[in-house]
N, C-alpha and C positions, 0 to 999 in steps of 0.2 A: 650398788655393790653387787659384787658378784655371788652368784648362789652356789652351796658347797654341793660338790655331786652327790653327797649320803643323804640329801636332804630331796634329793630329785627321785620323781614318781617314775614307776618304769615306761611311762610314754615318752619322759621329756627323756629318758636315758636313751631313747629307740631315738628319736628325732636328733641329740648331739650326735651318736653317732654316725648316724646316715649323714648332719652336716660335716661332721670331722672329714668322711668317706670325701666328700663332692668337694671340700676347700682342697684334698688331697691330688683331685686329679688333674691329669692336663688337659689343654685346651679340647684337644683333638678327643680325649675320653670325653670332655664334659659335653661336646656339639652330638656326638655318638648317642649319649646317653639320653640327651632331650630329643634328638630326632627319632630314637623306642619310642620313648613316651608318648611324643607327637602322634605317632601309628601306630601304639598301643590303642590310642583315646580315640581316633577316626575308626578302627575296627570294633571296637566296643560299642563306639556310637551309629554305626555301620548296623552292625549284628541286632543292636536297640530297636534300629528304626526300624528293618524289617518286620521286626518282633511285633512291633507295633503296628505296623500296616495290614500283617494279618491277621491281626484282631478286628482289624475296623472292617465291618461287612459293608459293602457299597450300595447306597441309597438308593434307590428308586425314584427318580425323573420325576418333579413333583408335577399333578394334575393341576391343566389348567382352571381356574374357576369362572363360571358362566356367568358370574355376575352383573349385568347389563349397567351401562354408567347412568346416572341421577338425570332428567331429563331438566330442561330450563321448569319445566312448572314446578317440578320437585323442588328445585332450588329456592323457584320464590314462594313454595311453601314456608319452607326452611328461613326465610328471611320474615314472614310472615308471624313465624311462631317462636323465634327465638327473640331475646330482646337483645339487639348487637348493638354499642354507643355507636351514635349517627346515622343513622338508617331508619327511621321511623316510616310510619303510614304512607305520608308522601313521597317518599325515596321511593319504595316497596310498590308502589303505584305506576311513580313514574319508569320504572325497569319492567312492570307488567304491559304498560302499554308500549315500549321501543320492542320486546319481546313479541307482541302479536304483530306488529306494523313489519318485522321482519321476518315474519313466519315461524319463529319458536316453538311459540305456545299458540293451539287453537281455540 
């Protein structure tokens, strides 16, 4: 059922009337009107981004870190002391000796 206009809030009376406005016009007003809007909203959002790039101060090129990589003995420290499923003493053994036999670890 339709709602009586005395009973509408003065937003819904702004919103009928803007649509009464847009069911009124013709084509050629109605392509006009969305192509403003169009390039209303691109320079708004134009004017935004700016806005916002010169807030953002630019970073500083992060330092590299000296960190040297784990060497093989560290690793099969690391296998040593951590309890991993399937890897037990003998595993951990036999990776110590293929490790010295091909020069890894001294």
């Amino acid at each position: 059922m339709k709602k009586r206009s005395c009973r509408r809030t003065a937003d819904e009376d702004r919103i009928h009337e803007q649509a009464i406005k847009m069911r009124k016009m013709t084509d050629e007003q109605l392509i006009r009107y969305v192509d403003s809007q169009i390039s209303q909203a691109r320079e708004e959002g134009k004017a935004e981004g700016a806005k916002s790039a010169a807030a953002v101060k630019p970073k500083a090129a992060p330092k590299a870190k000296t960190k040297t990589a784990p060497s093989a003995s560290d690793f099969v420290d690391f296998l040593k002391r951590e309890k991993i499923q399937g890897i037990g003493p003998v595993t951990v053994s036999r990776i110590m000796r293929v490790a010295e036999e091909n020069g890894y670890v001294s």
